[in-house]
PLY file of the C-alpha trace (Angstrom):
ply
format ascii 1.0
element vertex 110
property float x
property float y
property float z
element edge 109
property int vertex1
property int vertex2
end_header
32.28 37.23 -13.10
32.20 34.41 -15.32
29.34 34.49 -18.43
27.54 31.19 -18.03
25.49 29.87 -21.09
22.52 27.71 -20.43
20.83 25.49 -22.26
17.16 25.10 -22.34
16.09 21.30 -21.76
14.08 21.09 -24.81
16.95 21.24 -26.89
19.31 18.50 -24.50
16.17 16.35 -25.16
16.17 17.15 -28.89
19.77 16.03 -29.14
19.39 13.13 -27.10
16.44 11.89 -28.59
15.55 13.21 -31.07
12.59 16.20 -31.91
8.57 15.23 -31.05
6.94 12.81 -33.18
10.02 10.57 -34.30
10.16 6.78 -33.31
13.09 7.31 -30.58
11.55 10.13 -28.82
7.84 8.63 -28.60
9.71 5.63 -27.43
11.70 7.62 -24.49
8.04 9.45 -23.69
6.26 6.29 -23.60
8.56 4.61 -21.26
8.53 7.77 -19.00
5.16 8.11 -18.46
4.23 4.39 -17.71
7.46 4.53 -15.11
5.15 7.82 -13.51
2.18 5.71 -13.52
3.86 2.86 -11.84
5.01 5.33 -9.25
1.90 6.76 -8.09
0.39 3.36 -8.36
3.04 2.63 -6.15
2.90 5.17 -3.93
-1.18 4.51 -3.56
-0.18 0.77 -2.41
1.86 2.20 -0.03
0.19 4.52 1.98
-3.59 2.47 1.76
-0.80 -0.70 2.95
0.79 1.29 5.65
-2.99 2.96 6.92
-4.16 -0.68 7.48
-0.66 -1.05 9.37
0.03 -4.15 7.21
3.39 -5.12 6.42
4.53 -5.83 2.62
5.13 -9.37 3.91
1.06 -9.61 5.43
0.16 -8.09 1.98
1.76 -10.41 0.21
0.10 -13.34 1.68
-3.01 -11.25 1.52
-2.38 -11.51 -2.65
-0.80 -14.76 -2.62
2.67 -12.81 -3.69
6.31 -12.58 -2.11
7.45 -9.72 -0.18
9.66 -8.91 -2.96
6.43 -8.19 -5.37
5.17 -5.83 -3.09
8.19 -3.52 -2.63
8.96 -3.41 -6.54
5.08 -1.86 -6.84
5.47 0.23 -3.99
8.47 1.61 -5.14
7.34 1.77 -8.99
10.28 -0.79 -10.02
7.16 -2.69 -11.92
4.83 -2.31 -13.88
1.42 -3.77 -12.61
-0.91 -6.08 -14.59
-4.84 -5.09 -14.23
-5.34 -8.43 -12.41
-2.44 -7.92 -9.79
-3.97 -4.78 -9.22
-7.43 -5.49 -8.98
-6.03 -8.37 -6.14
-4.01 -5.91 -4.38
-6.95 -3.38 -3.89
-9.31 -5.86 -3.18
-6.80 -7.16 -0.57
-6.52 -3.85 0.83
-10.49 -3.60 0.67
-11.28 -1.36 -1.96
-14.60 -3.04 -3.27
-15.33 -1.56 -6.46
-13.06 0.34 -8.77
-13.24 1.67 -12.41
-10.88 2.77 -15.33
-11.84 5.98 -16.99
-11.25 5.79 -20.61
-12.44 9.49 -21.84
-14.63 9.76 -24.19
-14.84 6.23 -24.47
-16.27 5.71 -21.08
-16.08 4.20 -17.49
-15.25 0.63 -17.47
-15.47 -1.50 -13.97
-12.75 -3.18 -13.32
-14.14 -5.43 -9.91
0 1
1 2
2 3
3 4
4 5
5 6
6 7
7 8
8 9
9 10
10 11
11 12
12 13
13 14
14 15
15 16
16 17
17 18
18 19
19 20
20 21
21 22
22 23
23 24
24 25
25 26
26 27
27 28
28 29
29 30
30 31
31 32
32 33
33 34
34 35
35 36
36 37
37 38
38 39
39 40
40 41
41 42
42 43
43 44
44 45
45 46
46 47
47 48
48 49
49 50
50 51
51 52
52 53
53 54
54 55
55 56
56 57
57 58
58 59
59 60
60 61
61 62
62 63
63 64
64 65
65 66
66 67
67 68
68 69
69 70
70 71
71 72
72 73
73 74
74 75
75 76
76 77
77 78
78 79
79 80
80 81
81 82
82 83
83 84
84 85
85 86
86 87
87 88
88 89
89 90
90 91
91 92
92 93
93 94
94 95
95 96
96 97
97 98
98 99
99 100
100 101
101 102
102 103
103 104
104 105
105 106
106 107
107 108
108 109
């Protein structure tokens, strides 16, 4: 039987971009973790859109956005501004809704 060598991912990720803390890297992580956040925003759309068996069309109108909108949230294809947010949830009737910002605090967003 063949030997196979394996490589850990923390060193692909090293030579790809670069080891923790340097501008590239931070870059790659920053980008990667608002992409997850647009996902589960997303994905949150979704399933409160698909509950109130609205379509992404009915939603849309519900916002005052197209279709098209709609399924790039759902599927995490964009990233969402506060106020398209606040008018999606509101849409989907969640009435009050706040952004926890650690030690910082609780701020309301609607």
């Amino acid at each position: 039987m063949a030997k196979m060598n394996v490589t850990p991912l923390e060193v692909l990720t090293e030579e790809v971009f670069g080891k923790e803390g340097c501008p590239k890297r931070d870059a790659m992580e920053k980008q990667l973790k608002e992409e997850v956040n647009a996902y589960f925003v997303g994905d949150a759309i979704r399933k409160m859109r698909q509950a109130q068996n609205l379509t992404q069309e009915e939603l849309g109108e519900r916002v005052g956005v197209q279709k098209a909108q709609i399924s790039r949230l759902e599927k995490g294809k964009s990233i969402i501004t506060l106020p398209t947010m606040s008018r999606i949830f509101q849409a989907l009737g969640v009435a009050t809704a706040t952004l926890d910002l650690g030690i910082s605090g609780k701020v309301e967003l609607w």
